[in-house]
N, C-alpha and C positions, 0 to 999 in steps of 0.2 A: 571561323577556324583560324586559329595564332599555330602558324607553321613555326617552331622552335627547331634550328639547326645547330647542333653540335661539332664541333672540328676535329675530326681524328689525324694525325700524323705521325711518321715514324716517329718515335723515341716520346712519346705523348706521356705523359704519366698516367698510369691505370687507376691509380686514387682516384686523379684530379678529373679521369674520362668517366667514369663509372660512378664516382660521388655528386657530377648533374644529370648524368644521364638517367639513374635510378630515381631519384626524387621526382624528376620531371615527366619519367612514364607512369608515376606514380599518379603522378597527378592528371594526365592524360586521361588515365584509367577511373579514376576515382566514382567511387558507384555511387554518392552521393550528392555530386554535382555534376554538368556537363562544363566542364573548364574549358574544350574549345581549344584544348593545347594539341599541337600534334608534333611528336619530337623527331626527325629526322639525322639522323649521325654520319656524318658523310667525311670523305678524303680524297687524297690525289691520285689513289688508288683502292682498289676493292679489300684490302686486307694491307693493318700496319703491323710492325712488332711496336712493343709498347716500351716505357723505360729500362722495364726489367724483365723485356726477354717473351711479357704474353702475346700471343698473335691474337690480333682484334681483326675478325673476318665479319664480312655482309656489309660494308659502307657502302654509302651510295655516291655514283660521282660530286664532286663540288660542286658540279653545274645548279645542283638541285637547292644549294643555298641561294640563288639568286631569287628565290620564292617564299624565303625566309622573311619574316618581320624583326626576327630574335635570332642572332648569333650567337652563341657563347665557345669560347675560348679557351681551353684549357692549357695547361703547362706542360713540363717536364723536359727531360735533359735534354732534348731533339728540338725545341725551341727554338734555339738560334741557330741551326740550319736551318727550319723549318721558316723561318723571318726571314731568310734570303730567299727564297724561293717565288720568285713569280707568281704563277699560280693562286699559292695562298694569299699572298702579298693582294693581289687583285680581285679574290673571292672577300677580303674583308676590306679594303678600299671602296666597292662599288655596296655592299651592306652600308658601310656608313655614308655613303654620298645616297644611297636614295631612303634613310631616316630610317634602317632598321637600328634596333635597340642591341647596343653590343654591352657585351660582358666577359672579363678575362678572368682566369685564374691563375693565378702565383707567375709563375715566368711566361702564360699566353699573353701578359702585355708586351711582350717583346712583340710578336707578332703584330698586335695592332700596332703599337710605335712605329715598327718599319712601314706595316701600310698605308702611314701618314694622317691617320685619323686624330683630327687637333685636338686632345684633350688637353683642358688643365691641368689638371691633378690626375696622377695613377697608382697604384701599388703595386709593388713586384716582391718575387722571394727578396731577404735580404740580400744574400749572395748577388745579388745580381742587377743592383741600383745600378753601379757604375755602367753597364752595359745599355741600359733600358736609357740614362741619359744619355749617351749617345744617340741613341735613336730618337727624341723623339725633347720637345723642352717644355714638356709636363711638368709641374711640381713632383716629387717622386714622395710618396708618405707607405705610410705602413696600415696595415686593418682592410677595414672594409671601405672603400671610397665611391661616394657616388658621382660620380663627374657627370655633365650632361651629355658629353662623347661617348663615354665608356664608364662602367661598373665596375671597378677590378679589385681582387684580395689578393692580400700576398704580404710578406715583411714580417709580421707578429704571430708570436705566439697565440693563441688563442682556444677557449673550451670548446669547439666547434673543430669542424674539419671545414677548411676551407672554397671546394668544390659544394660541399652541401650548399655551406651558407650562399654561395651565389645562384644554386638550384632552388635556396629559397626564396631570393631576392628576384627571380624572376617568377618561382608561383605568384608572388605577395603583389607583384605589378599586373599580370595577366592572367591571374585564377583564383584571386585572395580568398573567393570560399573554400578554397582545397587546401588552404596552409595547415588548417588543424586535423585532417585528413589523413594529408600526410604525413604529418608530425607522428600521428596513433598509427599508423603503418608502420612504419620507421621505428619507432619507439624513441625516438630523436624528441630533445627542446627546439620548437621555431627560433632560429635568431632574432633579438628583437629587431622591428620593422625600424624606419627613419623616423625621429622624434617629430610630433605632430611640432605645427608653425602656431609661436605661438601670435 
């Protein structure tokens, strides 16, 4: 069983919470493999408001990420409060110090930057490079980046929604039989995977 924990906090963006959560229950679910995923969506409290105002009720405490293998990350306006806060700052700090696999989206690398997680390289919305160096002295690039700290999208335009694509980058790591699955679920194109070595 891959315990997959999701990060909900105030001002979260609903895209960015809802476009990993979706693909990754999807996959959880998926009646033609056992993927072994089990998604957990947890926060600093049992109910956030979201960017734009939705209440996202039934989180589970943070505590419950410390059982997690897979973090993922998400963005939105509430970010950088969100990256001052203790709490979370410490719930993704001890993920990355005992070698779970973290992933951000768009401005959730703000979050990992603050909680000191050494990446090289990361991506963030554009809007928000200047901020993200501050925190943190990653390369800062745009797309999809795989760093061995962290996974993060963010910067570029792209045919994808961006929450997806890192909902698929971690089926493609820990349930690759479920990527075409859910893709037919979805009615979505898989992003392509990382170019085979050659």
């Amino acid at each position: 069983m891959t315990r997959v924990g999701v990060l909900a906090y105030d001002g979260v963006e609903e895209l960015d919470l809802a476009g990993v959560v979706a693909p990754l229950t999807k996959a959880a679910r998926c009646a033609h493999h056992d993927s072994g995923l089990r998604v957990l969506t947890a926060g600093p409290a049992p109910e956030v408001r979201g960017s734009n105002g939705l209440v996202i009720g039934g989180l589970r405490d943070i505590g419950v990420l410390a059982s997690c293998a897979v973090l993922v990350v998400p963005g939105g306006r509430g970010a950088e409060r969100a990256a001052a806060s203790p709490p979370l700052r410490r719930a993704i700090a001890e993920a990355s110090a005992r070698g779970a696999a973290l992933f951000s989206v768009c401005t959730g690398a703000l979050l990992v930057a603050a909680a000191g997680v050494p990446a090289r390289r990361m991506a963030v919305h554009g809007g928000k490079r200047g901020l993200l160096a501050e925190l943190t002295s990653a390369r800062i690039g745009s797309g999809l980046i795989r760093d061995p700290a962290v996974t993060s999208v963010g910067g570029a335009p792209g045919p994808g929604v961006k929450a997806v694509d890192i909902a698929f980058e971690v089926i493609r790591r820990f349930a690759a039989d479920c990527v075409p699955c859910v893709a037919g679920r979805l009615e979505v194109l898989a992003p392509p995977g990382p170019a085979a070595p050659d």
